[in-house]
GUFIDREN-23082 format. One record per residue (C-alpha): residue number from 1; residue in one letter; x, y negated, z negated. Coordinates in nm, 4 decimals, padded with zeros to 6 digits. Layout:
<titors>
TITOR,NUM,A,X,Y,Z
...
</titors>
This chain:
<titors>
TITOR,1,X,00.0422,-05.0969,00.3540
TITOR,2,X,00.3129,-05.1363,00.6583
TITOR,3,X,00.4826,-05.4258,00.6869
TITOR,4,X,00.5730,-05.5985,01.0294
TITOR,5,X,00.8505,-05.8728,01.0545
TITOR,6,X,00.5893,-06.1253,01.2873
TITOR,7,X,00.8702,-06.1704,01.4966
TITOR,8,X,00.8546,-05.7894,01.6171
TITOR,9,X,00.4997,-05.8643,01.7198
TITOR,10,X,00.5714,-06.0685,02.0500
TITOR,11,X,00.1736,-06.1724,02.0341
TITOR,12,X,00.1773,-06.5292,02.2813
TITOR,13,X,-00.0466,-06.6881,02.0671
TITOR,14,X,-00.3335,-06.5479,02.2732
TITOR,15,X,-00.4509,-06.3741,01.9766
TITOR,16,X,-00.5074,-06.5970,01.6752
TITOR,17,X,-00.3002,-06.4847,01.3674
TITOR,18,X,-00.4871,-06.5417,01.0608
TITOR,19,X,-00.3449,-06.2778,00.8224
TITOR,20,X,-00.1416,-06.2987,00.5139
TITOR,21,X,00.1935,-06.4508,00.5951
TITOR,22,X,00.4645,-06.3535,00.3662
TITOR,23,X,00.8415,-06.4594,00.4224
TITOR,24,X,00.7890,-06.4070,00.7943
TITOR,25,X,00.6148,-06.0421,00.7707
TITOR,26,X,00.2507,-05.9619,00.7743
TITOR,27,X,00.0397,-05.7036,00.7040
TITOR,28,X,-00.0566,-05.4931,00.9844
TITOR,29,X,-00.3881,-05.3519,00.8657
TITOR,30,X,-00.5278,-05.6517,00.7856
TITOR,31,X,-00.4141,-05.8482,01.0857
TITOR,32,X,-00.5464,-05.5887,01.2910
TITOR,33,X,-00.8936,-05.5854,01.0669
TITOR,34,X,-00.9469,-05.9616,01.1390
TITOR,35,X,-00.8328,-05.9707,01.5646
TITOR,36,X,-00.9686,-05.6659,01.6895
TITOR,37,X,-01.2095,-05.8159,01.8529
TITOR,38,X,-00.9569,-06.0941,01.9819
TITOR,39,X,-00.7081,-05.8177,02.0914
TITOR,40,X,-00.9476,-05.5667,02.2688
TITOR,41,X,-01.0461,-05.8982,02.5109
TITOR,42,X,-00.7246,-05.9482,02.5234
TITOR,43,X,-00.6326,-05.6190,02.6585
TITOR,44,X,-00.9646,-05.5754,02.8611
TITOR,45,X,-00.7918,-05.9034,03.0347
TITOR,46,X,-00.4928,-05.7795,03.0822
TITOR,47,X,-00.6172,-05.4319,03.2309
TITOR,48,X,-00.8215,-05.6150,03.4642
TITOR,49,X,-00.5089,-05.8207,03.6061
TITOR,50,X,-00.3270,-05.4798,03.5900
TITOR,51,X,-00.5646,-05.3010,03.7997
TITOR,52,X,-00.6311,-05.5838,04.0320
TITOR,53,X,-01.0042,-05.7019,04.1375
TITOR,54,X,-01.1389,-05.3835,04.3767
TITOR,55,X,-01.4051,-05.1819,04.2391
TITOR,56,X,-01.3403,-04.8239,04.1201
TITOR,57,X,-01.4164,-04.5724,04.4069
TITOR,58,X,-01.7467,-04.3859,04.3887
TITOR,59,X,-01.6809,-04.0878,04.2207
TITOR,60,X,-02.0187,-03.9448,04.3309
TITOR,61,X,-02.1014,-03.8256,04.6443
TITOR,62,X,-02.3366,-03.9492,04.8631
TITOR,63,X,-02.6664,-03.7569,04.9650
TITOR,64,X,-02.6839,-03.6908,05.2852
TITOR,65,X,-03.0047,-03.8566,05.3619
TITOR,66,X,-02.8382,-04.2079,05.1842
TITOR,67,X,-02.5020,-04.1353,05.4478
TITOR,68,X,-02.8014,-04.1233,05.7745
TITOR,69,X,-02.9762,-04.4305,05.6145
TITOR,70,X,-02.6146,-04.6581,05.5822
TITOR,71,X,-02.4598,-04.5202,05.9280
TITOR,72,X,-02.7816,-04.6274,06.1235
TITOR,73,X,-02.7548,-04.9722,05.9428
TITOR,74,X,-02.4227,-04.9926,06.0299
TITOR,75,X,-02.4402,-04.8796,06.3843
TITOR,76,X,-02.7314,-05.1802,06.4649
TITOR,77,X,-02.5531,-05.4313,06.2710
TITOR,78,X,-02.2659,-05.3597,06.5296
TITOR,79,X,-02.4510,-05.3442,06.8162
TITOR,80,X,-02.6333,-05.6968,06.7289
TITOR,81,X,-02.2586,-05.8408,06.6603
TITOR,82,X,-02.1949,-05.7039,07.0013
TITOR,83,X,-02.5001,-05.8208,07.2138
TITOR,84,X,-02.4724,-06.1614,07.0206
TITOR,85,X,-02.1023,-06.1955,07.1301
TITOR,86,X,-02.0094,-06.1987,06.7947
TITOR,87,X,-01.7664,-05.9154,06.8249
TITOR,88,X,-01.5839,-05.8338,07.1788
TITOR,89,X,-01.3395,-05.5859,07.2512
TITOR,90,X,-01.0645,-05.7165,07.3884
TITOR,91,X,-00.8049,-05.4578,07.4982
TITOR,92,X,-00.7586,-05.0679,07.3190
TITOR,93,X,-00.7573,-05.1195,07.0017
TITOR,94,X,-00.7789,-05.4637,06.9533
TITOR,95,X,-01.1370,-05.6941,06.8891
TITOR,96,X,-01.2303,-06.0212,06.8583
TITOR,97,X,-01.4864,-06.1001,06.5892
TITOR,98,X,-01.6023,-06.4751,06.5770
TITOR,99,X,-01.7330,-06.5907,06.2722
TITOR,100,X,-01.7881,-06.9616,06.3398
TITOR,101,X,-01.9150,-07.0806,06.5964
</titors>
């Protein structure tokens, strides 16, 4: 059974220590045993900040029917932005979209 000194841990309390506390050192295995559940949140969290909050990138491609389909879409929902005055060009390069009002 390895022993830890708890200090060597650095856990910040975010995972609850409930294990058998002996002259400052624990027991590993079962400390792991009763917050696995605790630490793989934990971690999950923590990969999440990590990563940041975009979505993965689609790893599949699109068919080609789907890419037709999404460009159309896209292509009236500009032209209705542009007709409503929504979204004006206003010199090379540079737009205007109004959102309110």
């Amino acid at each position: 059974m390895p022993m830890i000194p708890a200090s060597l841990l650095g856990v910040r309390s975010e995972l609850p220590v409930a294990c058998h506390l002996d002259a400052g050192r624990l027991d590993l295995d079962e400390y792991t045993q009763q917050n696995r559940r605790a630490a793989r949140q934990a971690w999950l969290r923590a990969e999440g900040a990590r990563v940041g909050s975009q979505r993965p990138a689609r790893r599949r491609p699109r068919d080609p029917e789907e890419v037709a389909i999404l460009t159309q879409l896209a292509k009236a929902r500009l032209d209705r932005a542009i007709a409503s005055g929504e979204f004006a060009g206003v010199e090379k390069r540079r737009y205007r979209l109004r959102v309110f009002g």
